[in-house]
N, CA, C and O of each residue as an XYZ file, in Angstrom:
340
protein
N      31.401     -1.142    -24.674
C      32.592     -0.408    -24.295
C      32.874      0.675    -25.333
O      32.451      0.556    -26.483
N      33.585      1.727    -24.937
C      33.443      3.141    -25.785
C      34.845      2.488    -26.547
O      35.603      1.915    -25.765
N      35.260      2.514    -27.959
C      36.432      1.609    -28.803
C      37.541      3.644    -29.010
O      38.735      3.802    -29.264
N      36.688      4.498    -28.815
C      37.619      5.921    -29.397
C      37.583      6.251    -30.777
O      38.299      7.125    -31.266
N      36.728      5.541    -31.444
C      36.551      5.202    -33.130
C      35.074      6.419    -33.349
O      34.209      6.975    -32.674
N      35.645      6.293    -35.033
C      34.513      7.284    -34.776
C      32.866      6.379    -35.510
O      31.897      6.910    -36.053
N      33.080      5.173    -35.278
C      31.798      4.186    -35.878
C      32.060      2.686    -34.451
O      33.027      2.701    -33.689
N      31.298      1.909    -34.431
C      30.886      1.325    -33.855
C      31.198     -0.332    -34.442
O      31.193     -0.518    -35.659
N      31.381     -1.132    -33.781
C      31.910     -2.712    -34.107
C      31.340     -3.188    -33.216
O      31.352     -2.793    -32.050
N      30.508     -4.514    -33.864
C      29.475     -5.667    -33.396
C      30.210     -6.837    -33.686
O      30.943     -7.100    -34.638
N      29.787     -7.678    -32.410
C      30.883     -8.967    -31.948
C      29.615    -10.129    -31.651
O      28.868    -10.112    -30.673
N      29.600    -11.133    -32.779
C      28.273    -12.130    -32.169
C      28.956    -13.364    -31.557
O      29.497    -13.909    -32.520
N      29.176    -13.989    -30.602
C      29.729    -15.038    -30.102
C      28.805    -16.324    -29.819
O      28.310    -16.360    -28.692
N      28.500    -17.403    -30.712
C      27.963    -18.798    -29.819
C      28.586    -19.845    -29.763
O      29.233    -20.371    -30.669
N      28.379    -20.319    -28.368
C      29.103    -21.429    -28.244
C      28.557    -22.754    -29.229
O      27.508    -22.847    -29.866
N      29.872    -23.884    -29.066
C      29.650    -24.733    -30.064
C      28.593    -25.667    -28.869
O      27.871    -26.578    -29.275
N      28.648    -25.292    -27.463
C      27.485    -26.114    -26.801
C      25.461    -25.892    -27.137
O      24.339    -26.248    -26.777
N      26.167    -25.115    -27.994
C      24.264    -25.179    -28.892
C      23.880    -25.763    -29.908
O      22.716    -25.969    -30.253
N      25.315    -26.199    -30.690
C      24.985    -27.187    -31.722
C      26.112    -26.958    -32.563
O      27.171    -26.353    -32.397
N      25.585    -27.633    -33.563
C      26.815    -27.485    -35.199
C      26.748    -26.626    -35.432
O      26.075    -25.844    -34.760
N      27.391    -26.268    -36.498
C      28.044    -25.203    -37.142
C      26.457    -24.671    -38.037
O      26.443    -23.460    -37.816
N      25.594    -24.896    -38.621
C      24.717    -24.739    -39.040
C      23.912    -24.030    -38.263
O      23.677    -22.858    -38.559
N      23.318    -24.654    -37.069
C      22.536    -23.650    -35.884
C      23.446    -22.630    -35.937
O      23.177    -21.637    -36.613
N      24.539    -22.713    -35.303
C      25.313    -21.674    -34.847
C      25.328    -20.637    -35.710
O      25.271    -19.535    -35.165
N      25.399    -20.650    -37.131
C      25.452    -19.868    -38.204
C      23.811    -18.941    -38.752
O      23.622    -17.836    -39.260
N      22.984    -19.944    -38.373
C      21.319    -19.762    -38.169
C      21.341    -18.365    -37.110
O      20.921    -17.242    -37.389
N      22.003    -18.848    -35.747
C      21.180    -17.527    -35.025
C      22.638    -16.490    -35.065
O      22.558    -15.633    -34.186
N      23.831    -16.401    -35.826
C      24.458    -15.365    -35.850
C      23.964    -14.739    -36.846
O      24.212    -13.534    -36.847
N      23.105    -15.286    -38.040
C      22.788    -14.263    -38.916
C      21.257    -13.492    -38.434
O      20.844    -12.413    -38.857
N      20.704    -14.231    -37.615
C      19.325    -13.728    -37.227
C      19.789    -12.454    -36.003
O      19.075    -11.462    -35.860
N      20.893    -12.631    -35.294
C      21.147    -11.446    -34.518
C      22.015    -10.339    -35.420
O      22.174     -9.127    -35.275
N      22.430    -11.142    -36.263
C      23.225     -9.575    -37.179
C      22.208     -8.816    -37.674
O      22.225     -7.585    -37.702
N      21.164     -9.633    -38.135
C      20.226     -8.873    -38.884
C      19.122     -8.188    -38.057
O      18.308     -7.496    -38.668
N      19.043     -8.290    -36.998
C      18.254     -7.877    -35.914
C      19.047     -6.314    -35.396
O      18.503     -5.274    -35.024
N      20.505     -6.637    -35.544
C      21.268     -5.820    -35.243
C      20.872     -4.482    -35.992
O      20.431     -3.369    -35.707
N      21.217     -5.104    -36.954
C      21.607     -4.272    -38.389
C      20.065     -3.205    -38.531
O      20.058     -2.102    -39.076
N      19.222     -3.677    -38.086
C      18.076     -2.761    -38.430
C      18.201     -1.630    -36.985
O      17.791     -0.536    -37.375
N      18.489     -1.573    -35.960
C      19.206     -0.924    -34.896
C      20.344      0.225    -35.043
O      20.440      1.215    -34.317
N      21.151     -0.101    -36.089
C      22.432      0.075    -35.957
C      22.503      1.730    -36.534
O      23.533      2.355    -36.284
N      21.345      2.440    -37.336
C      21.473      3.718    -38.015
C      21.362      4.197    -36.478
O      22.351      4.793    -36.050
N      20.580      4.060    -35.843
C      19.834      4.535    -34.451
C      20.848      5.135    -33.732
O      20.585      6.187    -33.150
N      22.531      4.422    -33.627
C      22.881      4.321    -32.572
C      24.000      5.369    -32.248
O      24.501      5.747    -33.307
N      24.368      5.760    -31.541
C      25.982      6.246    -31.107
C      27.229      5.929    -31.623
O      27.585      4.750    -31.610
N      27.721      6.520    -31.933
C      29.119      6.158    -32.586
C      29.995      5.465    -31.436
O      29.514      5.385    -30.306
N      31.374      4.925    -31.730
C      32.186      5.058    -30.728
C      31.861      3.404    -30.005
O      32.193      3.508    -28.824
N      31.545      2.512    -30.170
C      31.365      1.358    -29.040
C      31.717      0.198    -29.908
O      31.703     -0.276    -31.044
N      32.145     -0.011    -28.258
C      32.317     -1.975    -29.132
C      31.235     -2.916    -28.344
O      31.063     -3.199    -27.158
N      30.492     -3.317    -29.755
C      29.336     -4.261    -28.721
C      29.509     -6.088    -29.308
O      29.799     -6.603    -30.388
N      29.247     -6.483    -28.292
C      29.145     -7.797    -28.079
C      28.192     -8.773    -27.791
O      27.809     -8.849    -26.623
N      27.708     -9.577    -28.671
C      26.172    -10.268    -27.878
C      26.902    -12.063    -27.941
O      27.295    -12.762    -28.876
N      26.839    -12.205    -26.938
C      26.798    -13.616    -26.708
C      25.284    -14.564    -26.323
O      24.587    -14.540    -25.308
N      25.151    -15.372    -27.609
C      24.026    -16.001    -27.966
C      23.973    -17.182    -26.665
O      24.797    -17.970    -26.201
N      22.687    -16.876    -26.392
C      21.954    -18.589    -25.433
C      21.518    -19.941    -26.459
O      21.257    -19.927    -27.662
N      21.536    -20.598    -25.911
C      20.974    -22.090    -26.083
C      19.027    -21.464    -26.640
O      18.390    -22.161    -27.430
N      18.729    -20.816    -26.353
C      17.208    -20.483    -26.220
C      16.957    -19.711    -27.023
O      15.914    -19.065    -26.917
N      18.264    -19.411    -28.642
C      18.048    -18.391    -28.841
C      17.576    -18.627    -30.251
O      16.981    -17.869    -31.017
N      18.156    -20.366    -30.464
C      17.573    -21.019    -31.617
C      16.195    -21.523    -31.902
O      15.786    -21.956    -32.979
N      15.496    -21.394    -30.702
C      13.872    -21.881    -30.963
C      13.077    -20.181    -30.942
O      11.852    -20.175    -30.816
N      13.648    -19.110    -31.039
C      13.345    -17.622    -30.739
C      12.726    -17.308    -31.919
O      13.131    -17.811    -32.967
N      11.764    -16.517    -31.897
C      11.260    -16.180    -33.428
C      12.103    -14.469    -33.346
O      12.350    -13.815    -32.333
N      12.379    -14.131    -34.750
C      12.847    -13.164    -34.848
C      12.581    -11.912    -34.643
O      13.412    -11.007    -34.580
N      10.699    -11.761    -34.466
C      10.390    -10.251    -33.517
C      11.514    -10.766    -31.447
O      12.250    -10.119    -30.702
N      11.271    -11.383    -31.443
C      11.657    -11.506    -30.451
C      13.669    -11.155    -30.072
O      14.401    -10.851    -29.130
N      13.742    -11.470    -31.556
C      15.468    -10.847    -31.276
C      15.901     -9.584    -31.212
O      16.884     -9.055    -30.694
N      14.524     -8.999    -32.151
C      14.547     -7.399    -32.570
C      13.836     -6.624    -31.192
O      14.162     -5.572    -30.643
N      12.866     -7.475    -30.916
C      12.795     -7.065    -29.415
C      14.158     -6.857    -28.165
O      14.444     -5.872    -27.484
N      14.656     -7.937    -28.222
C      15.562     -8.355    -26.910
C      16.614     -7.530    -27.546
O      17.246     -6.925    -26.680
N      16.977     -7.319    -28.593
C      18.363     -6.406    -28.949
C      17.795     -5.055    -28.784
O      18.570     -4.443    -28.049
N      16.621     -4.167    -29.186
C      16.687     -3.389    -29.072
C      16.628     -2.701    -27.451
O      17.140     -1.639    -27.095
N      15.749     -3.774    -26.529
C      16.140     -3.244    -24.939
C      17.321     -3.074    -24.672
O      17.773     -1.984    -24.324
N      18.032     -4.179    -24.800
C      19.193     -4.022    -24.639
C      20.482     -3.018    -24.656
O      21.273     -2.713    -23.764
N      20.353     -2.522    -26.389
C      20.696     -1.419    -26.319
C      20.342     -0.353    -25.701
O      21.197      0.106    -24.944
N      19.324      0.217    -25.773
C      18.230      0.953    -24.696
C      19.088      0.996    -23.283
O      19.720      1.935    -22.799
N      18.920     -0.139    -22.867
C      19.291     -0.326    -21.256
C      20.683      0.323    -21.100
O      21.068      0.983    -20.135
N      21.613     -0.091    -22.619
C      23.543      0.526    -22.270
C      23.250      1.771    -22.566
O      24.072      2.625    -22.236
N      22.081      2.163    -23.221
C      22.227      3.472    -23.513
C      22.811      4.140    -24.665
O      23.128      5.316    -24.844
N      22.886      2.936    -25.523
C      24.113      3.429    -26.984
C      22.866      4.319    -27.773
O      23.415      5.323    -28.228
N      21.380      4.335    -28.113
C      20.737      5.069    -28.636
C      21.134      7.043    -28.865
O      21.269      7.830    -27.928
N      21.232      7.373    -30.289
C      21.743      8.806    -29.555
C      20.739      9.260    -29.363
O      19.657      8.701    -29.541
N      20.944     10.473    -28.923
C      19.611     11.842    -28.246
C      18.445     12.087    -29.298
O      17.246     11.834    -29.183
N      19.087     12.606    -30.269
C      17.976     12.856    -31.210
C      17.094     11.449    -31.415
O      15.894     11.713    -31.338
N      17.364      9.940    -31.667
C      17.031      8.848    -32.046
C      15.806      8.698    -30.873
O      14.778      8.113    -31.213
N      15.935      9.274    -29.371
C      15.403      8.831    -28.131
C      14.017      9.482    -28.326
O      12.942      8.933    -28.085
N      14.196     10.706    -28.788
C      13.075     11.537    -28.992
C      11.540     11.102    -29.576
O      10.374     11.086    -29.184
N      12.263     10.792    -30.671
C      11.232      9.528    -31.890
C      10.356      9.094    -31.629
O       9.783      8.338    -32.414
């Protein structure tokens, strides 16, 4: 969602139906950091949100950097010049 800001805010959400507090803490830092290598790339202005699966704790981490970067891709937050690349 476009926030009117002139930088961008990331929202990681997992439920406690994937485990303790430990998992849960396991794959919010593996998607921040998946994030975080994404994040020069992107558009200003959005509020993004990833809500973690059950499937996301047996995931190896090319695979997060994979699935986050389609993702973004797909909303389109990449800017113009970044697309070119």
């Amino acid at each position: 969602m476009p926030n009117g800001l002139s930088y961008n805010r990331f929202g990681i959400t997992v439920s406690k139906k994937i485990g303790k507090a430990v998992k849960r803490n396991k794959i919010r830092r593996r998607i921040y950091e998946a994030f975080r290598r994404y994040e020069p790339l992107l558009k200003p202005g959005f509020d993004i949100v990833i809500v973690a699966r059950a499937s996301a704790f047996d995931a190896k981490f090319d695979h997060y950097c994979k699935y986050i970067g389609a993702m973004l891709k797909k909303a389109g937050l990449f800017s113009e010049e970044n697309i070119k690349k």
